[in-house]
N, C-alpha and C positions, 0 to 999 in steps of 0.2 A: 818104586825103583825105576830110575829112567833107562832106556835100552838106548844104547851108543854103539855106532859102529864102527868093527876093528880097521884097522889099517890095509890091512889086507883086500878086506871088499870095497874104500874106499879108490883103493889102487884099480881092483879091477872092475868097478864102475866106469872110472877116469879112460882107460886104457878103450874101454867098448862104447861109447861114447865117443873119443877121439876119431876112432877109425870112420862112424856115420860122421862125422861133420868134418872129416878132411875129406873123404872123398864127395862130400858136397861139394867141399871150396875147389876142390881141382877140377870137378865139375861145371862151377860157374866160372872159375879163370880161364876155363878149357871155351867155352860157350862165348865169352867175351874176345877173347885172346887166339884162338885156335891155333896155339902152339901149345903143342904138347910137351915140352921143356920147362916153357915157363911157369904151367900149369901145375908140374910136376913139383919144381922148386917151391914156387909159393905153398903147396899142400905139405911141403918138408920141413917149412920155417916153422911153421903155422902148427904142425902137430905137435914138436915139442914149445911151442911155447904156450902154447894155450892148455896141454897135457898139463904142465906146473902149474900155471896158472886155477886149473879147475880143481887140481890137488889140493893144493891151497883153501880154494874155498870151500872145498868138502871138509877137508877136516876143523874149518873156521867153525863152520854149520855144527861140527858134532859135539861142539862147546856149548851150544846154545840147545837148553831144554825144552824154548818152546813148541809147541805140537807135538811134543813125544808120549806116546803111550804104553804104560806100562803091558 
């Protein structure tokens, strides 16, 4: 029997995830840019779309049985 995960941890995977890697990008837009406006917006776009986007492919992944163990 394959182990599949719910929806639920797939969300807050996504969500704890999101937060390290926007405050990367606002980070590096910050470090590039040194406006802190700009840095801010682009880590605004960038969380929700990449947030769906990662949803997405987590739950694409939990279709897929390979490397699962029971």
């Amino acid at each position: 029997m394959a182990m599949r995960e719910s929806r639920a941890r797939s969300v807050v995977k996504s969500v704890s995830w999101r937060v390290v890697a926007t405050l990367t990008t606002i980070a590096l837009v910050y470090a590039f840019t040194r406006a802190v406006h700009v840095a801010i917006a682009v880590g605004g776009v960038e969380v929700v779309a990449k947030l769906l986007i990662f949803y997405g492919h987590e739950r694409l992944w939990a279709q897929v049985e390979w490397g699962l163990r029971a």
